[in-house]
C-alpha positions as CSV (number, residue, x, y, z in Angstrom):
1,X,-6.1,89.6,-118.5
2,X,-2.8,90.4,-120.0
3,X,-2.6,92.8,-123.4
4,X,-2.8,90.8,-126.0
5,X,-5.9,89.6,-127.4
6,X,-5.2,86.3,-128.9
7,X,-3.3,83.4,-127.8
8,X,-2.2,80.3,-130.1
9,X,-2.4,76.5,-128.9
10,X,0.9,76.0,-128.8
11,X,0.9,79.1,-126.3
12,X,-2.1,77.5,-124.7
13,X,0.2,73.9,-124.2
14,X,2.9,75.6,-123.4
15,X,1.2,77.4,-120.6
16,X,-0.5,74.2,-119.6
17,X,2.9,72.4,-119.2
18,X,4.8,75.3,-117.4
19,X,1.6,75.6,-114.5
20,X,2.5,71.7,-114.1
21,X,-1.9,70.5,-114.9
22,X,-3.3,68.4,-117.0
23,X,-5.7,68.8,-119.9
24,X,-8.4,67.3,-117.7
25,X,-7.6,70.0,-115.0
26,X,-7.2,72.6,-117.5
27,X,-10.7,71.7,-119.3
28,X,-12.5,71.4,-116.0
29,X,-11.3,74.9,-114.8
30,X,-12.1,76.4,-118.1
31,X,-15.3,74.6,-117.7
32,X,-15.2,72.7,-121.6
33,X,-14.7,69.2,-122.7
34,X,-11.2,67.7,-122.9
35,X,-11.9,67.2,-126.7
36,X,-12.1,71.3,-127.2
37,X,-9.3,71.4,-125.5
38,X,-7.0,69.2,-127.4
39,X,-8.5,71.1,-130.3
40,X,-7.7,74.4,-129.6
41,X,-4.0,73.0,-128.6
42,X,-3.5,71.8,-131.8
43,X,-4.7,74.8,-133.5
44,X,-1.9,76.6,-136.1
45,X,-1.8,80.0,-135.4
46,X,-4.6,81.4,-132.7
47,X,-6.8,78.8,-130.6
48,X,-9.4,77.9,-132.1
49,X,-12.9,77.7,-131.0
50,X,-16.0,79.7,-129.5
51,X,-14.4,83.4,-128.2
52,X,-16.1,82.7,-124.8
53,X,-14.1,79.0,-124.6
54,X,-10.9,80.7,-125.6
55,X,-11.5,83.1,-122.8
56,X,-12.1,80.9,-120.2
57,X,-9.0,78.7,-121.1
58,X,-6.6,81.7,-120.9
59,X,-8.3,82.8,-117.9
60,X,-8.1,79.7,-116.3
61,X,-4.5,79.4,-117.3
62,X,-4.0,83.1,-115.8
63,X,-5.2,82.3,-112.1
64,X,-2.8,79.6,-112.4
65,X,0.1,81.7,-112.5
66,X,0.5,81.9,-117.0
67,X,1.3,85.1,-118.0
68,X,0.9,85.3,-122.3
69,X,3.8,87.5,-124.0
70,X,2.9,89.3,-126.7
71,X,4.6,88.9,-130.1
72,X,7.9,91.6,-130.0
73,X,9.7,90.6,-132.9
74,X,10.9,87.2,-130.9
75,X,7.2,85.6,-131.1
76,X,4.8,85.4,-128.5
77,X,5.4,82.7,-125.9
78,X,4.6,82.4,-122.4
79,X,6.0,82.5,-118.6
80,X,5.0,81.6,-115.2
81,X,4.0,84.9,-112.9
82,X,6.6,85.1,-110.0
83,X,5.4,83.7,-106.6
């Protein structure tokens, strides 16, 4: 995983939208409900949810190609992994 520790939903969306899957995809390779995931998309400020769900979302996200940028003054955000 990358080096920071927390992601937001909107970084979670936004990383969703960039790999080019859908929450159903997302939620099945994270292995939660598409409910959780909505909620943790629409979360203000860092995802919520269960640690371990969180986890598996961003890692799920990562092995598609989602790298998380951590906040540097700019706000954190996210970017697809060069192929």
């Amino acid at each position: 995983m990358s080096e920071i520790t927390q992601i937001s939903g909107r970084q979670i969306a936004a990383g969703r939208a960039l790999a080019g899957i859908g929450q159903a995809e997302l939620a099945a390779a994270s292995r939660i409900s598409v409910p959780t995931l909505r909620r943790m998309e629409a979360s203000e400020g860092p995802a919520t949810g269960l640690p371990n769900n969180v986890a598996a979302v961003r890692a799920a996200l990562e092995a598609a190609g989602v790298l998380f940028v951590a906040e540097n003054g700019e706000g954190p955000g996210v970017r697809l992994r060069r192929k």
